[in-house]
C-alpha positions as CSV (number, residue, x, y, z in Angstrom):
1,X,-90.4,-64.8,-16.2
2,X,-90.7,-65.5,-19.8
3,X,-93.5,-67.6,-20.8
4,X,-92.7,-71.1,-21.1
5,X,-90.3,-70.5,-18.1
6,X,-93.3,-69.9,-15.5
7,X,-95.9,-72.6,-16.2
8,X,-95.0,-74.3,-12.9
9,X,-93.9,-78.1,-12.2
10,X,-91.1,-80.0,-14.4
11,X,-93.0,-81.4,-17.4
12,X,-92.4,-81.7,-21.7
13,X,-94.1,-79.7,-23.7
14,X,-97.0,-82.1,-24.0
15,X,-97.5,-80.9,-19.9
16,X,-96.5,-84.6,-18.6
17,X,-94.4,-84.5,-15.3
18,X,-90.8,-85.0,-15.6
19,X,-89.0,-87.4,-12.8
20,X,-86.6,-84.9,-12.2
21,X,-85.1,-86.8,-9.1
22,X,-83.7,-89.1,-11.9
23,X,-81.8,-86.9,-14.1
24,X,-77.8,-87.1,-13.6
25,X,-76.5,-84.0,-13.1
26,X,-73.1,-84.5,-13.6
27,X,-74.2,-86.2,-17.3
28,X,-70.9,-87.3,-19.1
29,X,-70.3,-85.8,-22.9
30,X,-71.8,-88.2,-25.5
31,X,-70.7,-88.4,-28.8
32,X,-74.1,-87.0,-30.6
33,X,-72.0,-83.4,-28.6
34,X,-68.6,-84.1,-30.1
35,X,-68.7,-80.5,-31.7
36,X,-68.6,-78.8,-29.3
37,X,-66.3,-75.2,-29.5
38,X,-67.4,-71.9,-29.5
39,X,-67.5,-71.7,-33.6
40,X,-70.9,-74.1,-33.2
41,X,-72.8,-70.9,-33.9
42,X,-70.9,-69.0,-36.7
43,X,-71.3,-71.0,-39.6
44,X,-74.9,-71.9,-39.1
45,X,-76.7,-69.9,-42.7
46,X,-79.3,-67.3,-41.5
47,X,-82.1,-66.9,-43.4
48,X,-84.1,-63.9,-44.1
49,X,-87.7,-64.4,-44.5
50,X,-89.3,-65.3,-41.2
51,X,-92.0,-67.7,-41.9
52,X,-88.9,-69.8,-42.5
53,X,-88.6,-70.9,-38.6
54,X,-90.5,-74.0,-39.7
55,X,-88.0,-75.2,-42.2
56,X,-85.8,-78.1,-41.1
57,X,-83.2,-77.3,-43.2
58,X,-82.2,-74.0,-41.0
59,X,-81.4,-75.7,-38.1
60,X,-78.4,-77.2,-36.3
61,X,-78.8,-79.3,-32.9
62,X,-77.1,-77.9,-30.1
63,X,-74.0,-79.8,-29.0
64,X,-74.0,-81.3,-25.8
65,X,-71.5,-79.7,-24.2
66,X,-72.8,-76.3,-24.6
67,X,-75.4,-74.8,-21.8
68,X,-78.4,-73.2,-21.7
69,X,-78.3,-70.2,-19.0
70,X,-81.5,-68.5,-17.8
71,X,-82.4,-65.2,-16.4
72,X,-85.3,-63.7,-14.6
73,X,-86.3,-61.0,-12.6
74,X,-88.5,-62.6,-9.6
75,X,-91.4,-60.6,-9.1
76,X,-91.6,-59.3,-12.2
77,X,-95.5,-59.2,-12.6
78,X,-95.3,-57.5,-9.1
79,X,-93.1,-54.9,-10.1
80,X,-94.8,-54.2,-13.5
81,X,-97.6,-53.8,-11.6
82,X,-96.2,-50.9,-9.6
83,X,-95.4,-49.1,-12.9
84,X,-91.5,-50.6,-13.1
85,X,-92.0,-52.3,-16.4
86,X,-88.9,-49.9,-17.1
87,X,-86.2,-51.3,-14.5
88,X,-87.3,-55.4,-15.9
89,X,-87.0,-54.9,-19.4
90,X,-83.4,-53.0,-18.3
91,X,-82.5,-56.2,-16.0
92,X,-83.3,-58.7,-18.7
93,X,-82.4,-57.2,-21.6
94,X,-79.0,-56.1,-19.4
95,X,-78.5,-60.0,-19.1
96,X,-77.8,-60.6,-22.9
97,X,-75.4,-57.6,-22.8
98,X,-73.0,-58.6,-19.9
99,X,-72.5,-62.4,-21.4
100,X,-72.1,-60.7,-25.0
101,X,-68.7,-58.9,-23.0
102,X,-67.6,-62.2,-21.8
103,X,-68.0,-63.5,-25.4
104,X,-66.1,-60.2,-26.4
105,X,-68.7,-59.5,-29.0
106,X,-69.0,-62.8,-30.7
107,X,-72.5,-63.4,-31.6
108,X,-74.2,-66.6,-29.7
109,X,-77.7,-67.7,-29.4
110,X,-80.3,-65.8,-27.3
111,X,-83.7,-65.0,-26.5
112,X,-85.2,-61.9,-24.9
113,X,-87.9,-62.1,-23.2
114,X,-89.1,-59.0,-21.6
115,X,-88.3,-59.5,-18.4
116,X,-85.4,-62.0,-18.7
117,X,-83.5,-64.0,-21.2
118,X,-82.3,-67.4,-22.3
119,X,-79.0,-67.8,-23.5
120,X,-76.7,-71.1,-25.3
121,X,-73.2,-71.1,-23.9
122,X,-70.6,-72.6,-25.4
123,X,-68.3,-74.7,-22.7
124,X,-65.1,-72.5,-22.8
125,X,-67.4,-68.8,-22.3
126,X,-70.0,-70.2,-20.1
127,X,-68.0,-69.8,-16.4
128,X,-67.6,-66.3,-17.4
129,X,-70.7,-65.6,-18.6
130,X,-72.3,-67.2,-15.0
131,X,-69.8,-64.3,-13.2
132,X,-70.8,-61.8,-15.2
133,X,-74.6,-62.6,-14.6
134,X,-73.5,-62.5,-10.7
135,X,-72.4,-58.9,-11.2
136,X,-75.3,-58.0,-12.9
137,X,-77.7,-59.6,-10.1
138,X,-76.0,-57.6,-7.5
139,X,-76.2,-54.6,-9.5
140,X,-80.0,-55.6,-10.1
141,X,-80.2,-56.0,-6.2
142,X,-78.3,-52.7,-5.4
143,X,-79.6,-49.9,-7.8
144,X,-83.0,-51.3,-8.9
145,X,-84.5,-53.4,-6.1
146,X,-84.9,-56.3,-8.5
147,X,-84.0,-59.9,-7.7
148,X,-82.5,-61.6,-10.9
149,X,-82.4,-65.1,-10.7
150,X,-79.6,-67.1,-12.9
151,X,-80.0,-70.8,-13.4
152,X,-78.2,-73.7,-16.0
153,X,-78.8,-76.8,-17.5
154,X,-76.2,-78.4,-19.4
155,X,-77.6,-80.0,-22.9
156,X,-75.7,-83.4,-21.7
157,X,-78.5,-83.3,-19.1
158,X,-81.2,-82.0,-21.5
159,X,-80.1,-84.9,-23.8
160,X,-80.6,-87.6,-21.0
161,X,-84.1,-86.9,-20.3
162,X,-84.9,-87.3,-24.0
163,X,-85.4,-83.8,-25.0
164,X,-83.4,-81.8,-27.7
165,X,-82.8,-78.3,-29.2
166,X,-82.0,-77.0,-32.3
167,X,-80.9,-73.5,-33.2
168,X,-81.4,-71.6,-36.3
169,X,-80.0,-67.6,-37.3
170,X,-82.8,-65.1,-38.2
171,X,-81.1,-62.5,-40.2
172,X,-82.1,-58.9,-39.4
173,X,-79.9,-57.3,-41.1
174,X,-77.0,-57.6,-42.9
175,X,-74.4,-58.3,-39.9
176,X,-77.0,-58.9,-37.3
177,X,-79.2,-62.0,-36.8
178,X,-80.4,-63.5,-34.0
179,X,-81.2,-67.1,-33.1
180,X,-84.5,-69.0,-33.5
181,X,-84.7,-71.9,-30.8
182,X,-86.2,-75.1,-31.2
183,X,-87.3,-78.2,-29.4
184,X,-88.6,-79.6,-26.0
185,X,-85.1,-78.8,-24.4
186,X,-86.2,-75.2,-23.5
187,X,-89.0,-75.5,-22.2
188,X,-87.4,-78.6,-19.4
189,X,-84.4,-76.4,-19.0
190,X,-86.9,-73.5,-17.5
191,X,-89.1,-75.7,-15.6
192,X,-86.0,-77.2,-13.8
193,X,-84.6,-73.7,-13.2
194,X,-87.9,-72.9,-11.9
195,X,-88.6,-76.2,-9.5
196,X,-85.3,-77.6,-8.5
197,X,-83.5,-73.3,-7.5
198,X,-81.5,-75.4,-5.2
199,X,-79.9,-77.7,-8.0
200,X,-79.9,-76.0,-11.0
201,X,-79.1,-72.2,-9.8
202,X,-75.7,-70.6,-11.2
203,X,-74.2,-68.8,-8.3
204,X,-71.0,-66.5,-8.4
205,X,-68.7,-65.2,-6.0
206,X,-67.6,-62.3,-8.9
207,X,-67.1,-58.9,-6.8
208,X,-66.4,-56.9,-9.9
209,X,-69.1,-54.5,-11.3
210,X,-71.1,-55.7,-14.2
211,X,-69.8,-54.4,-17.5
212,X,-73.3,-52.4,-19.1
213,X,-71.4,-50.4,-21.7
214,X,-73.8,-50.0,-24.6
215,X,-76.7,-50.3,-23.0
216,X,-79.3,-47.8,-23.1
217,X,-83.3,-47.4,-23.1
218,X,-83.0,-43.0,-23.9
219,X,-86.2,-43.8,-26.4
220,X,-89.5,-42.6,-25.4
221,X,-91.9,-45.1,-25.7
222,X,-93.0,-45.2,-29.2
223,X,-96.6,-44.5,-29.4
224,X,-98.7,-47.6,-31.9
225,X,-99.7,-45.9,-35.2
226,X,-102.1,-47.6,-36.0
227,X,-103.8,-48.1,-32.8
228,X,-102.6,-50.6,-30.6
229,X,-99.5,-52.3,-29.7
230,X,-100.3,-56.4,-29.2
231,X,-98.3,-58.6,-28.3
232,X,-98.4,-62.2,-28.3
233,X,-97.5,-65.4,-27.0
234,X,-98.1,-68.7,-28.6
235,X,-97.1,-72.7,-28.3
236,X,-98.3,-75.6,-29.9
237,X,-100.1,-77.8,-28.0
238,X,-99.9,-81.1,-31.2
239,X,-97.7,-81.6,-33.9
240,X,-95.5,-77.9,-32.7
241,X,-93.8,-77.7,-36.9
242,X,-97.3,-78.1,-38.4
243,X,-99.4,-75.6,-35.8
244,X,-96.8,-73.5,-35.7
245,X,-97.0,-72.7,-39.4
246,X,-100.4,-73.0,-39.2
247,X,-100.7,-70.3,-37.2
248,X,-97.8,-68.3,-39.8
249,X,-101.0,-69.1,-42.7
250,X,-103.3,-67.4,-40.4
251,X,-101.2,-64.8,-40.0
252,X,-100.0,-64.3,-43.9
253,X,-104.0,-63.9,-44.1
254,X,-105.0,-61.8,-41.8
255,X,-101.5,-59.3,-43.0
256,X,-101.6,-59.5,-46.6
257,X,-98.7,-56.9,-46.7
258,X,-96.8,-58.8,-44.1
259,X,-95.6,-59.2,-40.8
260,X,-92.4,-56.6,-40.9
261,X,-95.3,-53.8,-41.9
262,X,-96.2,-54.3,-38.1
263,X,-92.9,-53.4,-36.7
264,X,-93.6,-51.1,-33.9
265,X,-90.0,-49.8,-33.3
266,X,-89.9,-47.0,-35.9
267,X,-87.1,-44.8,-34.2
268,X,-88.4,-41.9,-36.2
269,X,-92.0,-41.7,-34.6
270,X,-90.1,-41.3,-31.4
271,X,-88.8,-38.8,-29.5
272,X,-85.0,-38.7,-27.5
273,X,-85.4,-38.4,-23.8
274,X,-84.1,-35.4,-22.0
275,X,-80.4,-35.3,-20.9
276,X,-81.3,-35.1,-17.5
277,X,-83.8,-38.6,-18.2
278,X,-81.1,-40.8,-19.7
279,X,-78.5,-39.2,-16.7
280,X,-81.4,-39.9,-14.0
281,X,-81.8,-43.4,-15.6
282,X,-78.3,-44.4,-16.2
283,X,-76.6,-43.9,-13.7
284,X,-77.5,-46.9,-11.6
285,X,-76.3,-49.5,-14.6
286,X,-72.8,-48.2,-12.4
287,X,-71.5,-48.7,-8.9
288,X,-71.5,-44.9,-8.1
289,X,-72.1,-41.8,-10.0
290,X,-68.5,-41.1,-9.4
291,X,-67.2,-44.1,-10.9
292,X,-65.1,-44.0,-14.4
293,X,-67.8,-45.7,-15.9
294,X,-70.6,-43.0,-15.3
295,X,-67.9,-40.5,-16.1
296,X,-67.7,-42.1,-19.5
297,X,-71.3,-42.8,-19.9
298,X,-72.4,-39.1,-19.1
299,X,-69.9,-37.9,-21.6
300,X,-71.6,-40.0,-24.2
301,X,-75.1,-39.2,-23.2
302,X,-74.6,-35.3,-23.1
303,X,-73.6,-34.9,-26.8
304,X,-76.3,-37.7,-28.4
305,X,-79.3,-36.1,-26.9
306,X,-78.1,-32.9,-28.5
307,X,-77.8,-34.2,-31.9
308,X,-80.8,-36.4,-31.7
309,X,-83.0,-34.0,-30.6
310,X,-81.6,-31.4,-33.3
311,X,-84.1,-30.7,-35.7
312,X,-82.0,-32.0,-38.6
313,X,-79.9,-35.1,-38.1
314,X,-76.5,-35.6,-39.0
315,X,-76.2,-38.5,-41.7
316,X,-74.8,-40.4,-39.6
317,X,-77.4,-40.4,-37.0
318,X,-80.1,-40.5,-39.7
319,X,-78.8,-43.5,-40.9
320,X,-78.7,-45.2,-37.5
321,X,-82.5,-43.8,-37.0
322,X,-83.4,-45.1,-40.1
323,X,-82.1,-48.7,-39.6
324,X,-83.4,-48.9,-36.0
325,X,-86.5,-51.1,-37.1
326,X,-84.9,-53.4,-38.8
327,X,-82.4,-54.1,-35.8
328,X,-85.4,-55.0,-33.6
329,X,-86.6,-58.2,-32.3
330,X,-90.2,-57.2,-32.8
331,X,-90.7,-61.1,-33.6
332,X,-88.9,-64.3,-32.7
333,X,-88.9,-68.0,-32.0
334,X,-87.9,-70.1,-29.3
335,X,-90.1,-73.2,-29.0
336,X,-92.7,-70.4,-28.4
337,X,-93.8,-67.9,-31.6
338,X,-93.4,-64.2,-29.8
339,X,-94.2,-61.2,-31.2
340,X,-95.2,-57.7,-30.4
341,X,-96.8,-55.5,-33.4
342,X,-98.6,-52.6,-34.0
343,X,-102.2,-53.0,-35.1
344,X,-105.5,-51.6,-36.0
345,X,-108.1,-52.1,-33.9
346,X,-109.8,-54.4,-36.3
347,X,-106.6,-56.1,-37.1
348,X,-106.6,-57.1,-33.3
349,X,-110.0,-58.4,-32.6
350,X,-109.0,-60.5,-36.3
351,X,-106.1,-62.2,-34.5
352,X,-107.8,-62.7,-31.3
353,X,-110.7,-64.3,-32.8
354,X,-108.3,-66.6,-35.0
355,X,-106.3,-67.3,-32.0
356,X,-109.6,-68.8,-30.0
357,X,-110.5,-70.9,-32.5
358,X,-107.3,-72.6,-32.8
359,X,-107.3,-72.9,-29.1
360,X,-111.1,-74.5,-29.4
361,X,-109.3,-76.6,-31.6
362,X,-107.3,-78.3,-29.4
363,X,-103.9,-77.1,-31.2
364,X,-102.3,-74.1,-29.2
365,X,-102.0,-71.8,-25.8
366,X,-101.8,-68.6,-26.2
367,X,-101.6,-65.2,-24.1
368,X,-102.1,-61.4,-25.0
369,X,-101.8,-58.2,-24.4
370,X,-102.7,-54.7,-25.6
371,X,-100.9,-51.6,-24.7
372,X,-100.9,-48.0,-26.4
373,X,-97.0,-47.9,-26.9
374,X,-94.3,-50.0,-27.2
375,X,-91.0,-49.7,-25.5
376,X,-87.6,-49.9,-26.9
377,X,-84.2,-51.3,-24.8
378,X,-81.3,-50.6,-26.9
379,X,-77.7,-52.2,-27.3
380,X,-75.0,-50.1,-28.9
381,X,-71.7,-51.3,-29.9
382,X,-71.9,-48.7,-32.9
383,X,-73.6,-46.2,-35.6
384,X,-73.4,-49.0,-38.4
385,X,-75.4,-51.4,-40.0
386,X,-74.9,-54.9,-37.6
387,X,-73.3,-53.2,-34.6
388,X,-76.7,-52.5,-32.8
389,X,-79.6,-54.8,-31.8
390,X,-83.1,-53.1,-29.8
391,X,-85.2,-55.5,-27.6
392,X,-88.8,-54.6,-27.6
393,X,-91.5,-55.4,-25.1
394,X,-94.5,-53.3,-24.9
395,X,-95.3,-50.8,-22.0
396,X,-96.8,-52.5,-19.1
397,X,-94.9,-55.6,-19.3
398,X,-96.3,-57.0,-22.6
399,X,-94.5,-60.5,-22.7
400,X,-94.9,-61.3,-18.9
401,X,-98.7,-60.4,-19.1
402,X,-99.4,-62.6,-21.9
403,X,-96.9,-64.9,-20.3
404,X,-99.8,-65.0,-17.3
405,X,-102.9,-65.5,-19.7
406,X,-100.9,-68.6,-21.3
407,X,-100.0,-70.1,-18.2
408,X,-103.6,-69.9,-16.9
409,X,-104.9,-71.9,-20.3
410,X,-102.9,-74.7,-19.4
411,X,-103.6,-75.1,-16.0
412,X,-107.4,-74.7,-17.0
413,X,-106.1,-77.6,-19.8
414,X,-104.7,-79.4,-16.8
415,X,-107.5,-79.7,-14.8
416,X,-109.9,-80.4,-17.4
């Protein structure tokens, strides 16, 4: 579960219990939701430094007639404890991929998070999107022996309880941003999810295979460079705009040359997998082996890990290769500053200590987690700037093993 989704009961972000019991499900449309169509999230203006997720002025409230759809993989820390760190970051990054075929490749806002993803639906996509998520839980049951759980919240209901979000675009690169999320909304909408399964669980009756064309994980995992891979979970515990940039200060400190230097998904330190590893892996994103889908996805796998593992890449490739970094979400923001970067030794210990004393402080949680290589889940609509987007987690379940650390400081918070 991503972090802010498995901190237990209903309760804000200031940890106080939420009267669940109360909430009207069937919450009416109110005006502050009039806009409400799919083109919500188009015109929003990205911006392109980062340390700009604290700026009011690059965010839009989410209309109240949109929806915010979850996704886990229950068991997660279970499985990544049995060495399938692999199959979750597939299952939730696979999540994102089937609702972006509903939305037949409009952009909308998500959130990856290692071993799910959150996800704003607009009202006219968000049935689909709900099927699609059935096929892919089936699949998920069927070939990898992972339960994914799909729940939703409507923002009407979000609304009524008092709580809000607001979404911003973070630009990666030219054609591709992603959302940064805002606001106690998402942090309610995961807790319900979590407490109330019965209620708030999105179940389908689709019976037609889930749609993974494009996705792919045929990267090794890409060894740190500079020592170790960290990654890193952090909320605010007062004030979440100030402590957040806070923390961004601490950061701009302790990484003079900035955060983007600590990208860890640098294609070109890593190595293609074999043909038979991307066969061996991909054929259970289909039905059966001898399905037109394999068919298709064998035919694109045998001639890609030729060229890629060719000494000398084709432009082309190069050129994809060379822009795979800056297609990664190696950092984002939803309610929760997430990140995974590659770091010195030193650099670590630096952020770990400035990380305690903020904590000491009274003014976040926070988790880590330190692995030796990062790993990289890949979405391919094409070789070109903006038509490709890599999820990054680092080996050994980065996100849902800092998730854990967080989650135990604020029950230790809690009982305190």
């Amino acid at each position: 579960m991503h972090a802010t989704a498995s901190l237990g009961a209903a309760v804000d972000p200031a940890h106080r219990p939420i009267d669940c019991a109360t909430m009207d499900r069937s919450a009416p449309q109110s005006k502050a939701g009039s806009i409400n169509d799919a083109s919500f999230y188009a015109p929003i203006p990205s911006f392109t430094t980062f340390n700009e997720i604290t700026d009011d002025r690059n965010y839009r409230p989410l209309p109240h007639s949109w929806s915010v759809v979850i996704t886990d993989v229950q068991g997660s820390t279970l499985a990544i404890s049995q060495g399938r760190y692999k199959d979750v970051n597939t299952i939730g990054a696979a999540s994102i991929v089937v609702a972006r075929k509903v939305m037949k490749g409009e952009d909308f806002p998500f959130v990856f998070g290692g071993d799910g993803a959150t996800m704003l639906i607009d009202p006219e996509h968000v049935d689909g999107v709900i099927d699609a998520l059935g096929a892919l839980a089936r699949l998920a049951r069927d070939r990898f022996q992972l339960d994914l759980r799909v729940g939703r919240v409507r923002m009407s209901q979000i609304a009524q309880a008092g709580k809000s979000i607001e979404v911003a675009k973070f630009e990666l690169s030219h054609g591709r941003s992603i959302a940064m999320l805002r606001g106690d909304g998402v942090p309610l909408a995961e807790r319900l999810i979590k407490q109330h399964r019965d209620q708030y669980e999105a179940r389908s009756r689709n019976t037609t295979d889930a749609d993974l064309t494009g996705l792919s994980c045929r990267w090794k995992p890409i060894a740190s460079r500079r020592g170790r891979i960290l990654t890193l979970v952090i909320e605010a515990r007062v004030e979440p705009q100030q402590t957040m940039q806070l923390v961004l200060d601490r950061f701009a400190a302790l990484f003079p040359d900035g955060i983007e230097k600590l990208n860890p998904a640098v294609a070109e330190f890593g190595q293609y997998k074999s043909m038979w590893a991307c066969l061996k892996d991909e054929w259970r994103y289909h039905s059966s082996v001898f399905s037109i889908g394999f068919l298709k996805r064998a035919i694109e796998i045998i001639p890609a890990c030729l060229i890629f593992n060719l000494p000398i890449a084709l432009p082309q490739f190069k050129q994809y290769v060379n822009a795979v970094g800056a297609h990664s979400d190696f950092r984002k923001f939803d309610n929760m500053l997430r990140m995974v970067i590659d770091c010195s030794h030193e650099q670590v210990q630096a952020v770990k200590d400035s990380l305690e004393r903020l904590h000491a402080n009274g003014k976040i949680f926070f988790g880590t987690h330190e692995s030796d290589s990062c790993l990289m889940t890949c979405f391919v609509e094409g070789m070109n700037p903006g038509e490709h987007i890599h999820f990054i987690d680092a080996a050994n379940g980065g996100y849902t093993a800092a998730a854990a650390q967080l989650k135990a400081q604020i029950a230790a918070a809690s009982r305190a």
